[in-house]
C-alpha positions in Angstrom: 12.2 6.8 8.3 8.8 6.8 6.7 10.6 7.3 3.2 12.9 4.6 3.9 10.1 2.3 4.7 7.8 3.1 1.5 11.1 2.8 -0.9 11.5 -0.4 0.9 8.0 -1.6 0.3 8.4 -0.3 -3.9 11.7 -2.4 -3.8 10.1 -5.3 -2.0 7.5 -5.8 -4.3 9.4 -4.1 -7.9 8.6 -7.5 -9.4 4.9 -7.7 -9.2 3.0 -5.3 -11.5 -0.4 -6.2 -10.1 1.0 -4.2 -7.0 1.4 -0.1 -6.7 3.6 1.5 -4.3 4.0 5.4 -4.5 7.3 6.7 -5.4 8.8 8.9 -2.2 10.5 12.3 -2.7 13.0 12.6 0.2 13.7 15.4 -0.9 10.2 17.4 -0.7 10.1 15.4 2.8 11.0 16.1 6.4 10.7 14.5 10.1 6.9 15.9 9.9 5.9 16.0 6.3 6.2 13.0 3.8 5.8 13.4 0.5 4.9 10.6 -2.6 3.5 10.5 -5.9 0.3 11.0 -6.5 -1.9 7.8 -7.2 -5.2 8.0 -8.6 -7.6 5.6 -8.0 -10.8 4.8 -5.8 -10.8 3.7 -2.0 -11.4 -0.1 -1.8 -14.4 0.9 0.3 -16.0 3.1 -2.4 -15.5 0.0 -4.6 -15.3 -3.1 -3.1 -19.5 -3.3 -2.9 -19.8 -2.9 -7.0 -17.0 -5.3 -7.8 -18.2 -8.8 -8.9 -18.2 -11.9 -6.4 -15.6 -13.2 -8.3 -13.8 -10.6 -8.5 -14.2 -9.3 -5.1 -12.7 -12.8 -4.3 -9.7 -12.7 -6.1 -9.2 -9.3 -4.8 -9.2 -10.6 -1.1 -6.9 -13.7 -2.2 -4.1 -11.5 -3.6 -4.2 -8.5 -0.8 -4.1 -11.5 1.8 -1.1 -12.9 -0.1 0.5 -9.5 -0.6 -0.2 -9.1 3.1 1.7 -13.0 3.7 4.9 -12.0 1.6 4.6 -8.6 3.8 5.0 -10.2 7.0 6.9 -13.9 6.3 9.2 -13.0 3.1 9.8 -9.0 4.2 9.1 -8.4 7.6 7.7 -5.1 6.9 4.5 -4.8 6.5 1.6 -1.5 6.2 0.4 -1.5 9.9 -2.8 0.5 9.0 -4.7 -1.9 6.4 -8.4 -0.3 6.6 -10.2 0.2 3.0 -9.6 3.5 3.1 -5.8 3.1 3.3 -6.3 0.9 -0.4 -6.5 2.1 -3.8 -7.9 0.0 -6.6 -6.4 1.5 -9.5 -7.7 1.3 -13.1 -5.7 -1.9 -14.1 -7.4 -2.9 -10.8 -4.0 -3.4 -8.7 -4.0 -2.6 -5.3 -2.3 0.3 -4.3 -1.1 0.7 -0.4 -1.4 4.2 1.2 -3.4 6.3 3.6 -5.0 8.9 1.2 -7.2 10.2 4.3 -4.6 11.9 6.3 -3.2 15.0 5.5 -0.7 15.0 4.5 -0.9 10.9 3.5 0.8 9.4 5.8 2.2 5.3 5.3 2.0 3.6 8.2 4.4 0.8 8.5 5.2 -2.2 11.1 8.6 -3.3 11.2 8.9 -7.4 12.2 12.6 -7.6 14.3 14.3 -10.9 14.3 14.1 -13.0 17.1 
């Protein structure tokens, strides 16, 4: 289920470059293990203190839109949103996982119509 969920989230968002989902490999994955690409960048929280005002702000604005278009345009949305769980990436584009867990993990809600 997790794999579905993270290929959904790399479909969802396959237009927008500024945004890095890993790749899943269902097939080096099971009920218990879940395995993606590797992504390497540093935790927002090792970052987020050295980045500029400005562009700390513009930061915030696009993971709160990302975060919008999650919830309103998707319904699926990464339920565990803590620094730790975001990757700034050279380009800087904000990459969604949860690098502390082991293995990573991608924590997901799912919204259900009503």
């Amino acid at each position: 289920l997790e794999a579905a969920h993270l290929a959904q989230f790399r479909a969802n968002f396959s237009a927008e470059p500024d945004v890095v989902i890993p790749q899943p490999h269902p097939e080096l994955s099971s009920e218990r293990v879940l395995t993606m690409s590797r992504l390497d960048g540093s935790a927002l929280s090792d970052v987020i203190t050295s980045l500029g005002r400005q562009q700390a702000n513009e930061f915030v604005r696009r993971g709160a839109q990302i975060y919008i278009e999650m919830i309103f345009r998707d319904g699926l949305f990464h339920a565990d949103p803590h620094p730790g769980n975001i990757l700034i990436l050279p380009a800087p584009s904000p990459a969604a996982a949860d690098p502390g867990m082991e293995p990573p993990a991608f924590s997901v809600g799912l919204l259900g119509a009503r």
